[in-house]
N, C-alpha and C positions, 0 to 999 in steps of 0.2 A: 504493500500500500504506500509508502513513503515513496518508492521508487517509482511508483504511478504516481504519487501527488506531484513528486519532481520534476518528471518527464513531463508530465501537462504542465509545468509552470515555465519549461524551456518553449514548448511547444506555442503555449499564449505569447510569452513576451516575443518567438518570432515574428508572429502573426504581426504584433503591434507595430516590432520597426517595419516590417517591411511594407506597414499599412502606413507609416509614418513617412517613408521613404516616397512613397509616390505620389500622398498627398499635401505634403507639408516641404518640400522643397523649392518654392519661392519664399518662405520666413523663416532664414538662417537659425536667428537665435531659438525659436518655439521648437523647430526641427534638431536644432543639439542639444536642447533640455529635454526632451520628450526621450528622445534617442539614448542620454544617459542612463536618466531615473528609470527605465524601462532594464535595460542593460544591468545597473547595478540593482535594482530588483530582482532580478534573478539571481545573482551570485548571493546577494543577503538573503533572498527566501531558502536557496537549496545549503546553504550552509548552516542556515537557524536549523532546517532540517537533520543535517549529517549532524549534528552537534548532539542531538539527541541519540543517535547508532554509536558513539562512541564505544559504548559497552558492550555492542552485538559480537556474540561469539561467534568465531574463535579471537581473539583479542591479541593484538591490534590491527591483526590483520584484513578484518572487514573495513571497519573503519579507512585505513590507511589505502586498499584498492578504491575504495568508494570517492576517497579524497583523489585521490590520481585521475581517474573515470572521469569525475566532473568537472575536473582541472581541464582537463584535454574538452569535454567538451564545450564549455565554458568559450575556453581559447577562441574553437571553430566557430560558432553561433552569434557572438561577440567582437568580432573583428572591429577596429578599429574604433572602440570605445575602451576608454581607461579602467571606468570601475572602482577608483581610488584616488583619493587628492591628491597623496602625493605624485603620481603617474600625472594628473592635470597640469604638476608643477613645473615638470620640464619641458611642455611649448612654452607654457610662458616666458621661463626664464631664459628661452634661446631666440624667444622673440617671436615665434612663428604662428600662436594664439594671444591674443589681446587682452590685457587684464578683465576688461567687463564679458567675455567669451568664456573665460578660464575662470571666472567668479560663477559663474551663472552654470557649468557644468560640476564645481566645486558643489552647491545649493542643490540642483539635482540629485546628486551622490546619496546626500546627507534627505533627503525629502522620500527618494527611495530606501533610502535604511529605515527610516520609522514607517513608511508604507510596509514594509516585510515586514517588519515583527509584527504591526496591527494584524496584516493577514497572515502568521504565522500561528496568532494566539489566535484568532477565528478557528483556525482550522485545529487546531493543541484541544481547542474546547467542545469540538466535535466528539472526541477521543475515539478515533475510526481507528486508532493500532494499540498494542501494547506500547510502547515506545511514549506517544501520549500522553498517556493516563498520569496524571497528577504533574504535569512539565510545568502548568499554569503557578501550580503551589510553590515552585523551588523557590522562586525571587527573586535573589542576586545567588546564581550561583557563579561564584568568583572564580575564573580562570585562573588568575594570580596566586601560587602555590608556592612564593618563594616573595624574598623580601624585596621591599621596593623598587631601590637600588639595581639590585640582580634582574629584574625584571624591565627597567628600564633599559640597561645594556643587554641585557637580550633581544627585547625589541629593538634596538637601536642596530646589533650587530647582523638581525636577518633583516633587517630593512637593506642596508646597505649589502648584504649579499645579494638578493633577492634584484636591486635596481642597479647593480655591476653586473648581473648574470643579463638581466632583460638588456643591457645596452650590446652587451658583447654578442650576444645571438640574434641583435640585427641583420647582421650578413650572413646567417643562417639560413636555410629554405623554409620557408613557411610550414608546409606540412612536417618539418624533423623539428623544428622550431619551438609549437605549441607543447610536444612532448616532453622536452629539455625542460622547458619552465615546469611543467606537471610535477614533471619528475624532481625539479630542485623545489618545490612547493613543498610536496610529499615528505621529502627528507629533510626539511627546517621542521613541517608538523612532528614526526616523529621525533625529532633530536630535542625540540623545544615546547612541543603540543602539553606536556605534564605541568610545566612550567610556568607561559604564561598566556597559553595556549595560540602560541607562533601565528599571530592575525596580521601585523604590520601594515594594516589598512584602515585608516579609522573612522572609513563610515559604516567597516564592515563590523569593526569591532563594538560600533556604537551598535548598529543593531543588536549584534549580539550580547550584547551585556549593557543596554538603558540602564538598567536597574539599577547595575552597582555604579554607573556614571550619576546616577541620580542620588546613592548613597556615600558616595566618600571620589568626587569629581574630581579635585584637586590629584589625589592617588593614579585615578584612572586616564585623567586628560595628558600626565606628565608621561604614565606608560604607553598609554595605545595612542594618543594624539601627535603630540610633544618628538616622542622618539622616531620615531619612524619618519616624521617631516624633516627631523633635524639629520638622517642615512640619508636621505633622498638630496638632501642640499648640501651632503660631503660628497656626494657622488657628482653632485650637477658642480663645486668647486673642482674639485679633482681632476676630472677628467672633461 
C-alpha cells in the first residue's frame, strides 16, 4: 500500500508539470513556482513516507533499497528542478537565475514541504497500513540522536559531499548520472541516517520534522537549515 500511495503521488505530480508545461508557458514566474512546489512535493511526500519503513524487515536493508529506488526515480521524473535551497543557490550565485526567480522557487520548496506533510497526515489518519497506525501520535520524533554540535558537522560535512559529488558528475551521462547520486545518497543515509538522519535539504527536513522545528527551532534551524546552506556556499567558494 505505501508503495501504491507513492507510485500514485509520482504518477499525479507528472501529470501536473506536464499539465503545467503546456499550459502555463507564457508566465515565466507562475510556471517555475508551480513547477517546483509540485516537484519538491513529491520528494517530501515519498520521503515522509519511507520514513515510516524504516523499520521494515529485514533491517536496513529494505529501507536503504527503497531509498536508492526512489533516489533514481526521483532523479528521472524531476529533471531539471532543484528540490532544495540550497541547489537554488548556485544559479544565483553564478548569476545565471535572478535573485526575485531564485527567491520565488526558494518559497515554492518550502510551500510544498508543508503541503506534504498536511497531505501526508491526511493520508497517516486514514491508517490504510500497518506502518500508519499511531504515526499521527509520535510528535517530534527527533532524528537528532547525537549532540548538537556532532550533528551540525555532520550535516554540514554531507552537505558538502553530496554538492562536490553533484558538480563533478556534471560531465557524466545523464542516464549513469542519476545512479551515482542515488547511490552516494544511499550511502551518507546509511553512514549518517542513525544520527541525524543524513536530510541536508531543508525544506525536506522541515517537512519532515515541523514539529521538532516548532519545539526547540533554534536546535533544529542551526542543524538542518544553517549547515547544509553554509557546505553549499564552501562548495560554490571553493570551486
Amino acid at each position: 500500500s505505501s508503495l501504491l500511495l507513492m507510485s500514485g503521488v509520482v504518477v499525479t505530480v507528472g501529470l501536473c508539470r506536464r499539465l503545467a508545461r503546456r499550459r502555463l508557458r507564457s508566465r515565466p514566474l507562475l510556471f517555475a513556482f508551480l513547477v517546483e512546489m509540485f516537484s519538491t512535493f513529491q520528494i517530501c511526500a515519498c520521503t515522509n513516507e519511507l520514513s515510516l519503513l524504516g523499520n521494515v524487515e529485514p533491517k536496513p536493508h529494505t529501507a536503504l533499497t527503497l531509498t536508492y529506488g526512489f533516489t533514481v526515480l526521483h532523479g528521472v521524473t524531476l529533471a531539471g528542478s532543484a528540490c532544495n535551497p540550497c541547489g537554488t543557490l548556485q544559479p544565483m550565485w553564478a548569476g545565471g537565475t535572478s535573485l526575485r526567480m531564485g527567491a520565488l522557487k526558494i518559497a515554492a520548496q518550502f510551500v510544498a514541504a508543508v503541503l506534504a506533510r498536511v497531505f501526508m497526515y491526511f493520508v497517516w489518519s486514514l491508517e490504510m497500513t500497518e506502518p500508519h497506525l499511531g504515526a499521527l501520535s509520535q510528535g517530534c520524533s527527533s532524528p537528532m540522536q547525537t549532540t548538537e554540535m556532532q550533528a551540525f558537522c555532520i550535516e554540514l560535512l554531507f552537505s558538502v559531499v553530496f554538492q562536490l559529488a553533484v558538480l563533478r558528475a556534471e560531465s557524466v551521462n545523464p542516464k549513469y548520472r542519476v545512479h551515482l547520486i542515488a547511490l552516494l545518497i544511499t550511502m551518507l543515509v546509511y553512514a549518517g541516517g542513525n544520527l541525524t538522519g543524513a536530510i541536508f535539504n531543508p525544506a525536506l527536513a522541515f517537512s519532515l520534522h515541523a514539529d521538532c522545528f516548532y519545539d526547540k527551532f533554534l536546535s533544529y534551524s542551526l542543524v538542518y537549515w544553517i549547515a547544509p546552506c553554509l557546505g553549499k556556499f564552501f562548495i560554490l567558494y571553493v570551486f
